[in-house]
Backbone as XML, in Angstrom:
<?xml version="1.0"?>
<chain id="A" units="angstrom">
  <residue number="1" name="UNK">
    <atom name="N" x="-30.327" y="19.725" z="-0.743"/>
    <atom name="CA" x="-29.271" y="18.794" z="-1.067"/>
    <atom name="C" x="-28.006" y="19.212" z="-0.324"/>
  </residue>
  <residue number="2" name="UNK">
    <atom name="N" x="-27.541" y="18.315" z="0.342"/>
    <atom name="CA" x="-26.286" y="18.221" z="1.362"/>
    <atom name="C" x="-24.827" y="18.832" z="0.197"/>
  </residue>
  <residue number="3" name="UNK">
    <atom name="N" x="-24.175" y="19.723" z="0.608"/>
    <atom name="CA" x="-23.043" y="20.164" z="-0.538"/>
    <atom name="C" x="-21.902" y="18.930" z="-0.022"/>
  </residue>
  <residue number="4" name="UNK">
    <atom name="N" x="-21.642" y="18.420" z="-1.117"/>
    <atom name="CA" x="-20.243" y="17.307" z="-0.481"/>
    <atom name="C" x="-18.985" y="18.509" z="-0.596"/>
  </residue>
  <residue number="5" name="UNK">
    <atom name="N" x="-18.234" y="17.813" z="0.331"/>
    <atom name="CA" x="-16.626" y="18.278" z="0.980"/>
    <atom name="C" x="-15.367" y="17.716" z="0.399"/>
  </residue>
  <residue number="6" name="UNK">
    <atom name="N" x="-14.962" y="17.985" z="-0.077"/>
    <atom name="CA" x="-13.614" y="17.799" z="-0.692"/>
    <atom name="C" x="-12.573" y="16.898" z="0.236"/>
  </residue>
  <residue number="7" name="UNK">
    <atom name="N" x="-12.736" y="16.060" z="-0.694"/>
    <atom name="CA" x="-11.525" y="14.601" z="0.326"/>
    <atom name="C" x="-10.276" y="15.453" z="0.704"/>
  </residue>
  <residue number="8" name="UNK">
    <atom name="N" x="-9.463" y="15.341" z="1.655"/>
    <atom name="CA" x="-8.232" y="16.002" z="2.340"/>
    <atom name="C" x="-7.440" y="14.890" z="2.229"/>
  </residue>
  <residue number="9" name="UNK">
    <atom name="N" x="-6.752" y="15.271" z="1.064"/>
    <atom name="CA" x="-5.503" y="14.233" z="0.509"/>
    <atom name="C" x="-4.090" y="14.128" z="1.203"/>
  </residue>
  <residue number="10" name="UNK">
    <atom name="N" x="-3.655" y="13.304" z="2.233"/>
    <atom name="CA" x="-2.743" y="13.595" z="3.026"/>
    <atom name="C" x="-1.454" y="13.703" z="2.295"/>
  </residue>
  <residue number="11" name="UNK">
    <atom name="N" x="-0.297" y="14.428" z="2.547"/>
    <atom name="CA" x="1.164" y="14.970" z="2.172"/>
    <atom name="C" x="1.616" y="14.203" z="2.301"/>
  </residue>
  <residue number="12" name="UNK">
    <atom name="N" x="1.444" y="13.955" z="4.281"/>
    <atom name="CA" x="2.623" y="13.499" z="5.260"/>
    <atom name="C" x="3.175" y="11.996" z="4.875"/>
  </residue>
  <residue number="13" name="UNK">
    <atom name="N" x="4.099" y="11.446" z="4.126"/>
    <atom name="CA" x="4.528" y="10.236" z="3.854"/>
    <atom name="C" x="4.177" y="9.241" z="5.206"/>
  </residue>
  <residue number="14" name="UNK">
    <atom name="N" x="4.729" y="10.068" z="6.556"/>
    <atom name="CA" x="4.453" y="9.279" z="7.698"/>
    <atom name="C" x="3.073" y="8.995" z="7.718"/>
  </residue>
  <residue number="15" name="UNK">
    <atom name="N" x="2.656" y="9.758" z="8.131"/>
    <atom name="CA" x="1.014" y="9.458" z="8.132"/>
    <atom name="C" x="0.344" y="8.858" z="7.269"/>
  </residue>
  <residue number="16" name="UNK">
    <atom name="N" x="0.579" y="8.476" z="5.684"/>
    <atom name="CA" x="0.372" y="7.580" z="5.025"/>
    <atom name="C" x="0.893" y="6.222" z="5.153"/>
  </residue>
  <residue number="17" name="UNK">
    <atom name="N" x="1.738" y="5.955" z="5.594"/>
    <atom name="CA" x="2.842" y="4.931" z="6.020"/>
    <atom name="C" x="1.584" y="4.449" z="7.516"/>
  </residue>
  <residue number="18" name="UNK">
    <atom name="N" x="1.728" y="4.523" z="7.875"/>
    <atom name="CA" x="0.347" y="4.095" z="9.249"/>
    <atom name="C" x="-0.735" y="4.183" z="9.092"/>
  </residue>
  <residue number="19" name="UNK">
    <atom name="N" x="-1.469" y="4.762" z="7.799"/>
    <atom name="CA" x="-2.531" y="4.265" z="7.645"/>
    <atom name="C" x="-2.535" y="3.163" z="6.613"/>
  </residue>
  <residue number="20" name="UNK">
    <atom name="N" x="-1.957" y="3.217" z="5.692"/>
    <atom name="CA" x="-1.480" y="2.065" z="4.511"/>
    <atom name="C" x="-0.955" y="0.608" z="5.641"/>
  </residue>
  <residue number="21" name="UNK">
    <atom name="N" x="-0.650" y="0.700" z="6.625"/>
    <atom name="CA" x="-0.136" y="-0.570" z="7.399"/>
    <atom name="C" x="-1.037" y="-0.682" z="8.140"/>
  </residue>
  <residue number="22" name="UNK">
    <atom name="N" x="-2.308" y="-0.114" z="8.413"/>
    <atom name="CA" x="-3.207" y="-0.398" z="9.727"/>
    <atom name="C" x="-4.416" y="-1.055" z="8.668"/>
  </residue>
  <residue number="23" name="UNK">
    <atom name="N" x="-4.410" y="-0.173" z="7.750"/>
    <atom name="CA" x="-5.320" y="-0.758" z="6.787"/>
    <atom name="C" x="-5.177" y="-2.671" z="6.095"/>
  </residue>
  <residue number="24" name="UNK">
    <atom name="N" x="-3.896" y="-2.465" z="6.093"/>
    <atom name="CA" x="-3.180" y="-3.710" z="5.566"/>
    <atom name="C" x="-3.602" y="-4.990" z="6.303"/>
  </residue>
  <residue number="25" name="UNK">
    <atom name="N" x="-2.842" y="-4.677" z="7.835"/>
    <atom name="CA" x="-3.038" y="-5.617" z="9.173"/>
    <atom name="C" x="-4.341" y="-5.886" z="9.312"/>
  </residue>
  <residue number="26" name="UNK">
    <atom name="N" x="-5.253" y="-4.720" z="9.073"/>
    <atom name="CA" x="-6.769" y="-4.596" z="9.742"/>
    <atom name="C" x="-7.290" y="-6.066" z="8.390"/>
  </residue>
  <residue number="27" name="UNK">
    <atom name="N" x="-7.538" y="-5.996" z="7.227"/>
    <atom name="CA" x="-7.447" y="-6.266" z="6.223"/>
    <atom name="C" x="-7.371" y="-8.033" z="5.983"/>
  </residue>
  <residue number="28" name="UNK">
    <atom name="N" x="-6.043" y="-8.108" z="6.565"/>
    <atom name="CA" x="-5.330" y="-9.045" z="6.359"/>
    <atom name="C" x="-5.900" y="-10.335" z="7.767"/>
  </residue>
  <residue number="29" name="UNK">
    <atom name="N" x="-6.159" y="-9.238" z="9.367"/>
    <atom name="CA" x="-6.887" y="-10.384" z="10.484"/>
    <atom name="C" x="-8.610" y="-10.279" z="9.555"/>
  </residue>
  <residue number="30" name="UNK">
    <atom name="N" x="-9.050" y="-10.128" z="8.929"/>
    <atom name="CA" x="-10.460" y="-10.173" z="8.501"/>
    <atom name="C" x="-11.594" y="-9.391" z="9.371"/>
  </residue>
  <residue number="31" name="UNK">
    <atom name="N" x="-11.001" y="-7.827" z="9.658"/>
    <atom name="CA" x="-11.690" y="-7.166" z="10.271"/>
    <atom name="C" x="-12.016" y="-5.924" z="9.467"/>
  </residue>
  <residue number="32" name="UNK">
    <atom name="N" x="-13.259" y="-5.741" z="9.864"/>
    <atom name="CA" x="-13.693" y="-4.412" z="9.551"/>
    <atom name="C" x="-13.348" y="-3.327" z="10.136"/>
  </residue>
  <residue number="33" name="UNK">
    <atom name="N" x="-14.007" y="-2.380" z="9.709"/>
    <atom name="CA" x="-13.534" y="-1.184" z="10.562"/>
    <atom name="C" x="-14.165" y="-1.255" z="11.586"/>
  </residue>
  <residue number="34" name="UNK">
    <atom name="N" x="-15.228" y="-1.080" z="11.596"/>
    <atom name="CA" x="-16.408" y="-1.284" z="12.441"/>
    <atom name="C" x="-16.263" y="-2.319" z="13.788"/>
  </residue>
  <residue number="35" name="UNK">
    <atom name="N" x="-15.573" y="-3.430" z="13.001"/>
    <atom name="CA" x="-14.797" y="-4.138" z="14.053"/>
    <atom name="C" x="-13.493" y="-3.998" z="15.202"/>
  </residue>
  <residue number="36" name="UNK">
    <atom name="N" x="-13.028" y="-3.533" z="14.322"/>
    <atom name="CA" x="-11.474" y="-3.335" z="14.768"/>
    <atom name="C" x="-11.600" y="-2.325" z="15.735"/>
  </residue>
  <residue number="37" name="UNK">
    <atom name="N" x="-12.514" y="-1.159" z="15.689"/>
    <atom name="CA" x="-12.969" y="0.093" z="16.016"/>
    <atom name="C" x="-13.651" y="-0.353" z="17.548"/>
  </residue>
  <residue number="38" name="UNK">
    <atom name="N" x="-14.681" y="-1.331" z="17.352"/>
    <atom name="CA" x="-15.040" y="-1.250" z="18.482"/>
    <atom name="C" x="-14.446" y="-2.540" z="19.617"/>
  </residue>
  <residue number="39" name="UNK">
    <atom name="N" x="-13.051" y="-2.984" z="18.921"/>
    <atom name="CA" x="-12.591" y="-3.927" z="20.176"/>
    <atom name="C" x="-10.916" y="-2.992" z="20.473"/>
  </residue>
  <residue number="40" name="UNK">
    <atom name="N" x="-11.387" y="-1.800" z="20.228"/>
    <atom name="CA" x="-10.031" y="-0.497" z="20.635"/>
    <atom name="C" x="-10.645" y="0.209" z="21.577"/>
  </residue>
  <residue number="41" name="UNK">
    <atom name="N" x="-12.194" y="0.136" z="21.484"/>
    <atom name="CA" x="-12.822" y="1.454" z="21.966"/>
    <atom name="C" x="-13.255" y="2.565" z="21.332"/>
  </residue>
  <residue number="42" name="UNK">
    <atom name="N" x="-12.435" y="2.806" z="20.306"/>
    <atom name="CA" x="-12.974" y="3.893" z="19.153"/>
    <atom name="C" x="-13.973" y="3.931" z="18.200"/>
  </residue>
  <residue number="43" name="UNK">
    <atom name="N" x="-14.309" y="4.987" z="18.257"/>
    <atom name="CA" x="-15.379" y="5.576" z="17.047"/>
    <atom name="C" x="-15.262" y="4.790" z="15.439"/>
  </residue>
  <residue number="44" name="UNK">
    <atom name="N" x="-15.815" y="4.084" z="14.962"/>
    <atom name="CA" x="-15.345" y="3.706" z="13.106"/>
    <atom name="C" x="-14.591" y="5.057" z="12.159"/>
  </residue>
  <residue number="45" name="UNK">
    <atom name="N" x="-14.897" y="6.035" z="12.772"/>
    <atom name="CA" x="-14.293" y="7.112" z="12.121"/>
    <atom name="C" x="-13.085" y="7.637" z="12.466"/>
  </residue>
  <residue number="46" name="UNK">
    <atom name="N" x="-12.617" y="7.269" z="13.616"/>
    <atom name="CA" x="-11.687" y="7.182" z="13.915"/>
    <atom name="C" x="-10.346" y="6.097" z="13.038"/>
  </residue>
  <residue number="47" name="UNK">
    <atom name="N" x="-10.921" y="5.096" z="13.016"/>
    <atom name="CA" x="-10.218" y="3.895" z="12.144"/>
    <atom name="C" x="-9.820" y="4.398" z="10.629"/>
  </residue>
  <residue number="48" name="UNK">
    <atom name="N" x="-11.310" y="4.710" z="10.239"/>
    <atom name="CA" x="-10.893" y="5.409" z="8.858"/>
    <atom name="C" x="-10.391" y="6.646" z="8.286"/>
  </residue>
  <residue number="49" name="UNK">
    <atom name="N" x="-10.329" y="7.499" z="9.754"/>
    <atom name="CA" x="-9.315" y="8.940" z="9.927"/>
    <atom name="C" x="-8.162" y="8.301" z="9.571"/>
  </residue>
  <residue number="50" name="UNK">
    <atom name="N" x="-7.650" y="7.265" z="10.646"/>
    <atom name="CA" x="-6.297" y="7.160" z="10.635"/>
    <atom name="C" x="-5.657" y="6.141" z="9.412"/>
  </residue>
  <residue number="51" name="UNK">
    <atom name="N" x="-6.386" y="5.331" z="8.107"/>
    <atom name="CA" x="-5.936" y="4.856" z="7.192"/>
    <atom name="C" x="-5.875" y="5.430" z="6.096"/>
  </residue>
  <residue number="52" name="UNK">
    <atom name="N" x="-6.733" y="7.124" z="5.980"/>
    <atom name="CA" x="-6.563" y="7.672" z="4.933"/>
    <atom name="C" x="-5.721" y="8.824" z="5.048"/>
  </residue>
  <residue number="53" name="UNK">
    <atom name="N" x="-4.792" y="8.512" z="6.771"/>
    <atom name="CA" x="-3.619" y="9.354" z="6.737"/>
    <atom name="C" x="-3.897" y="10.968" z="7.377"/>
  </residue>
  <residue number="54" name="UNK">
    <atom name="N" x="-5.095" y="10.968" z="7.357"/>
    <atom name="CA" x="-6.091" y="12.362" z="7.982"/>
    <atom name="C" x="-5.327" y="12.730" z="9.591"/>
  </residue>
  <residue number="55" name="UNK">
    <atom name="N" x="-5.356" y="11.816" z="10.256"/>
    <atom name="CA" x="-4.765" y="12.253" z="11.694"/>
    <atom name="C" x="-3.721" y="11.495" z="12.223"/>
  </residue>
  <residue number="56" name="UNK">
    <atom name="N" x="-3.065" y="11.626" z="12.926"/>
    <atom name="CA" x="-2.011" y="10.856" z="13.562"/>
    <atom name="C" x="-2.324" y="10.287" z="14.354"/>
  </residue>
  <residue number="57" name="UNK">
    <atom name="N" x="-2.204" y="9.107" z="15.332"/>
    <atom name="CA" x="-2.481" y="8.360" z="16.415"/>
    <atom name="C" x="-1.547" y="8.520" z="17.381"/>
  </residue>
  <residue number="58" name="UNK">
    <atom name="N" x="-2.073" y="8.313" z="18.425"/>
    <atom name="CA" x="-0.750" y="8.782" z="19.682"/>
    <atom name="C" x="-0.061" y="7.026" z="19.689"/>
  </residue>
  <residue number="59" name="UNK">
    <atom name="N" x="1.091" y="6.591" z="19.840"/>
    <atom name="CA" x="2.003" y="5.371" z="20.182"/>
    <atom name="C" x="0.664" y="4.291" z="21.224"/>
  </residue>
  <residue number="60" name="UNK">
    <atom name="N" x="-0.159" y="4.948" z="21.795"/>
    <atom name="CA" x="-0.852" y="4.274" z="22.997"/>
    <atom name="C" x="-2.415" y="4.227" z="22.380"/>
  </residue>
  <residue number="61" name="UNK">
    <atom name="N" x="-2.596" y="4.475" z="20.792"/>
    <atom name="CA" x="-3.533" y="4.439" z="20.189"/>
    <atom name="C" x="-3.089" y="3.136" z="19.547"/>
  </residue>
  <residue number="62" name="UNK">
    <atom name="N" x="-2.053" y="3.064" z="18.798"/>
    <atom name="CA" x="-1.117" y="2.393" z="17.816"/>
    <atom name="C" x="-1.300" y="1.388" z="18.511"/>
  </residue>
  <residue number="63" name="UNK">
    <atom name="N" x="-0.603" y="0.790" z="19.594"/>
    <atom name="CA" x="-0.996" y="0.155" z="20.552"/>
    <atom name="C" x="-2.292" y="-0.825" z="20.843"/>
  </residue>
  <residue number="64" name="UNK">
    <atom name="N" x="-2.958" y="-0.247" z="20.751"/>
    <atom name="CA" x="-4.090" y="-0.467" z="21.036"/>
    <atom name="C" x="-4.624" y="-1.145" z="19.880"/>
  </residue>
  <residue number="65" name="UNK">
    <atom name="N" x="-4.675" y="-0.752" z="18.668"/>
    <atom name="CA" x="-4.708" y="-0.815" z="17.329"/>
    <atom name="C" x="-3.942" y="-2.595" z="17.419"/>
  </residue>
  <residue number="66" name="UNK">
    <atom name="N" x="-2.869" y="-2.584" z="17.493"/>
    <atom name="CA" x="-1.502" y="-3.409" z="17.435"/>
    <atom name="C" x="-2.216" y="-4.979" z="18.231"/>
  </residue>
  <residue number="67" name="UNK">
    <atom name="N" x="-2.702" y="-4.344" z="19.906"/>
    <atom name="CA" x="-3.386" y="-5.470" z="20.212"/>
    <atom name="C" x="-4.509" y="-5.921" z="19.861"/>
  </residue>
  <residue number="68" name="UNK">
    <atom name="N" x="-5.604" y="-5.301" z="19.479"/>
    <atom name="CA" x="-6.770" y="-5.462" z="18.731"/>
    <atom name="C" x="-6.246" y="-6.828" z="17.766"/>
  </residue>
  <residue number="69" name="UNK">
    <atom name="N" x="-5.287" y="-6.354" z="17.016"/>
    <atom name="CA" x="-5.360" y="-6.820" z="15.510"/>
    <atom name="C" x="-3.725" y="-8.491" z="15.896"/>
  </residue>
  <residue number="70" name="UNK">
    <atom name="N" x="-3.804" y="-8.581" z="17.365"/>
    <atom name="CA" x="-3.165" y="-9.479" z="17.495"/>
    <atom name="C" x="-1.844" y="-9.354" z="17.065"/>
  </residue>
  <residue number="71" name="UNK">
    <atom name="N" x="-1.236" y="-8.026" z="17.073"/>
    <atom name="CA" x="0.048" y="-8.181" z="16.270"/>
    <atom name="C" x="0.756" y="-7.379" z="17.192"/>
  </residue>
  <residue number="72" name="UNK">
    <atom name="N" x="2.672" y="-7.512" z="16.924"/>
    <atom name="CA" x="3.105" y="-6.849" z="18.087"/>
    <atom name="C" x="3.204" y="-5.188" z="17.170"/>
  </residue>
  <residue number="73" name="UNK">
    <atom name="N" x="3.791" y="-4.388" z="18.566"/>
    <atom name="CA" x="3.728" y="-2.979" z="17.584"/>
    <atom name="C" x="4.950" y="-2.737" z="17.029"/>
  </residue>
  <residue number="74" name="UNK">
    <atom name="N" x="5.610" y="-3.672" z="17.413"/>
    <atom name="CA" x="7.205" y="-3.828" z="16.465"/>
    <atom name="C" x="7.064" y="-4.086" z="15.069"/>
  </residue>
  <residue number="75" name="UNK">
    <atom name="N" x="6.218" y="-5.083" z="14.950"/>
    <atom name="CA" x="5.857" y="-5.364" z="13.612"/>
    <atom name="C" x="4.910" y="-4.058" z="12.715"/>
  </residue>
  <residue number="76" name="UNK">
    <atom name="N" x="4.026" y="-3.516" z="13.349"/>
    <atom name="CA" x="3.560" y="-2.364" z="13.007"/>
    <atom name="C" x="4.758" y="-1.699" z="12.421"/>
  </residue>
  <residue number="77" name="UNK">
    <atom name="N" x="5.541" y="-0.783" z="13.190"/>
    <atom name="CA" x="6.498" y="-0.100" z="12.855"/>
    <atom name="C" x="7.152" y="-0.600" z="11.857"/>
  </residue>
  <residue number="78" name="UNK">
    <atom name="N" x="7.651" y="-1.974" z="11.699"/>
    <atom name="CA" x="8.573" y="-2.272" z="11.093"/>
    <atom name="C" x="8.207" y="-2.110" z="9.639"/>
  </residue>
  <residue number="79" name="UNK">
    <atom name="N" x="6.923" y="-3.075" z="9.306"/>
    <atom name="CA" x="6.032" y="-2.754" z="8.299"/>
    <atom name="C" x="5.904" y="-1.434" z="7.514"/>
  </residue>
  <residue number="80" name="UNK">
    <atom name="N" x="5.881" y="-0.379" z="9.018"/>
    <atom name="CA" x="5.651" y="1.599" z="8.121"/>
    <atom name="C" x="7.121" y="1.329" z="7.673"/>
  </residue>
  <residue number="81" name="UNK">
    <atom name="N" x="8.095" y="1.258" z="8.677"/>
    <atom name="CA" x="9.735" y="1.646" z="7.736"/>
    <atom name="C" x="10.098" y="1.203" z="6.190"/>
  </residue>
  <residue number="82" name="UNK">
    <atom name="N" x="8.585" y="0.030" z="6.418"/>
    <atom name="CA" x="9.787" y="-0.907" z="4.684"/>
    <atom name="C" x="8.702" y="0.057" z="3.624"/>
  </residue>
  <residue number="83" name="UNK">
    <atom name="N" x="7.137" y="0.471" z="4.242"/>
    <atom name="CA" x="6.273" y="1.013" z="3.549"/>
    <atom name="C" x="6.898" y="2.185" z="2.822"/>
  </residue>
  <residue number="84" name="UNK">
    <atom name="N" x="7.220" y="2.920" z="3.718"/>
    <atom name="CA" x="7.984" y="4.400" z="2.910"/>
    <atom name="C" x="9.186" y="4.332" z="2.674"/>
  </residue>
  <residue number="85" name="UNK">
    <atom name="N" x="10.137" y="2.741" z="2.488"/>
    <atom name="CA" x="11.049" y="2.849" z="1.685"/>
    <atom name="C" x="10.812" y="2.435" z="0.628"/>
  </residue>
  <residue number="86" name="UNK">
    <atom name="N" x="9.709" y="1.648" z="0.052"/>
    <atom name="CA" x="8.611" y="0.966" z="-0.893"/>
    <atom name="C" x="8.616" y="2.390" z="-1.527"/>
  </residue>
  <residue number="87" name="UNK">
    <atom name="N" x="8.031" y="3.693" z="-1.062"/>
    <atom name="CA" x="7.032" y="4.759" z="-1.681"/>
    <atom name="C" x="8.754" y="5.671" z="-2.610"/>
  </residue>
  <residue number="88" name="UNK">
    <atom name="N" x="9.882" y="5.479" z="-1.811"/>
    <atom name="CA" x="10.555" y="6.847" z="-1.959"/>
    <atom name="C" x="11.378" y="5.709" z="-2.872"/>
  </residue>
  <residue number="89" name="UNK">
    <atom name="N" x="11.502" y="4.174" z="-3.282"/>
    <atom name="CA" x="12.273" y="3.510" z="-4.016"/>
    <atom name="C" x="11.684" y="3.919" z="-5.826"/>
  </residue>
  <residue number="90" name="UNK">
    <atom name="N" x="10.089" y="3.774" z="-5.604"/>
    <atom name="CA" x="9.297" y="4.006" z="-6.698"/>
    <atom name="C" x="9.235" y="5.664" z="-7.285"/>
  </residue>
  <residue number="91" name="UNK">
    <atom name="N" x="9.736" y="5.382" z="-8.571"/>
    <atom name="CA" x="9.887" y="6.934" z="-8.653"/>
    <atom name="C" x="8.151" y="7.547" z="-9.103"/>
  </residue>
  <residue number="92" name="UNK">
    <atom name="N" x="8.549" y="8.791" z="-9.112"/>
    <atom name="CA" x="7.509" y="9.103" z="-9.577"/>
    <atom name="C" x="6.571" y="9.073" z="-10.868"/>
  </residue>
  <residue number="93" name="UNK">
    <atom name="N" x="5.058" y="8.815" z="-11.025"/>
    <atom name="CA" x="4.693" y="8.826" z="-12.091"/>
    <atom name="C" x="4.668" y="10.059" z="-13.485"/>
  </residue>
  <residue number="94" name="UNK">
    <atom name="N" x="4.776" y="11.090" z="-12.651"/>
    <atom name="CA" x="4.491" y="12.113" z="-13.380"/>
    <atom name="C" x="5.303" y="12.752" z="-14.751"/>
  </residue>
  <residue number="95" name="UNK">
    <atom name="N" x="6.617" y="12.925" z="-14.218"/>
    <atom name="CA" x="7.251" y="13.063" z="-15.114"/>
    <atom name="C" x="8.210" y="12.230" z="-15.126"/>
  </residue>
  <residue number="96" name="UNK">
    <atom name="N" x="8.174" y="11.090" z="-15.518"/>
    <atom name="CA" x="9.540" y="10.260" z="-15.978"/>
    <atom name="C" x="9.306" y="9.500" z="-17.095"/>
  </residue>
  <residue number="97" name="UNK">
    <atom name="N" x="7.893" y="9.860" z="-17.880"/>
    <atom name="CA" x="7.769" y="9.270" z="-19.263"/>
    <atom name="C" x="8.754" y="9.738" z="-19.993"/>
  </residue>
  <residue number="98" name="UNK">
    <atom name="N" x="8.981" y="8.958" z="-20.720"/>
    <atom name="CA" x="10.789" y="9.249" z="-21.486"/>
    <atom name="C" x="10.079" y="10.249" z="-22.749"/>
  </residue>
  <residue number="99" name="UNK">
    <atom name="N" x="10.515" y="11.838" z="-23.163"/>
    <atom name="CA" x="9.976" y="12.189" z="-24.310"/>
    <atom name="C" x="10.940" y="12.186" z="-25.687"/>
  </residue>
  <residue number="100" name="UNK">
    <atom name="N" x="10.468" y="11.905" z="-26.472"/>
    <atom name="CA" x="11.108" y="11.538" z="-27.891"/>
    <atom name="C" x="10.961" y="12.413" z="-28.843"/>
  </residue>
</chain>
């Protein structure tokens, strides 16, 4: 029996911010990964590296990504900026239950 690996929960706000918007876009033109993946050139694992925030993409990946999915990469970007002002507006869950 194969031992499973422990999901690698990303930190980096940025790097969540670009995969939460690639996922979104990808999502939203009615593509798969599988799809999207192979009209970039890339691996499917690649696609799903970069929405669960796991690796960074170089600007000329993004790109690529951006034309695939018919969209400009302005809009990409613009999308991550409002994403992680979305994440840092919402406070946190953990401790802000009011205690009595």
């Amino acid at each position: 029996m194969q031992r499973r690996h422990k999901q690698i929960q990303p930190t980096d706000l940025k790097m969540r911010a670009i995969g939460a918007v690639v996922r979104e876009f990808r999502e939203r033109a009615g593509h798969s990964q599988e799809r999207l993946s192979g009209e970039c050139g890339f691996d499917r694992t690649y696609i799903s590296r970069v929405e669960r925030g796991i690796i960074n993409p170089t600007v000329g990946r993004l790109w690529q990504i951006a034309d695939a999915l018919e969209t400009p990469l302005s809009q990409l970007a613009k999308r991550m900026e409002l994403w992680i002002a979305d994440q840092v507006r919402v406070p946190s869950r953990r401790g802000d239950a009011k205690r009595t």
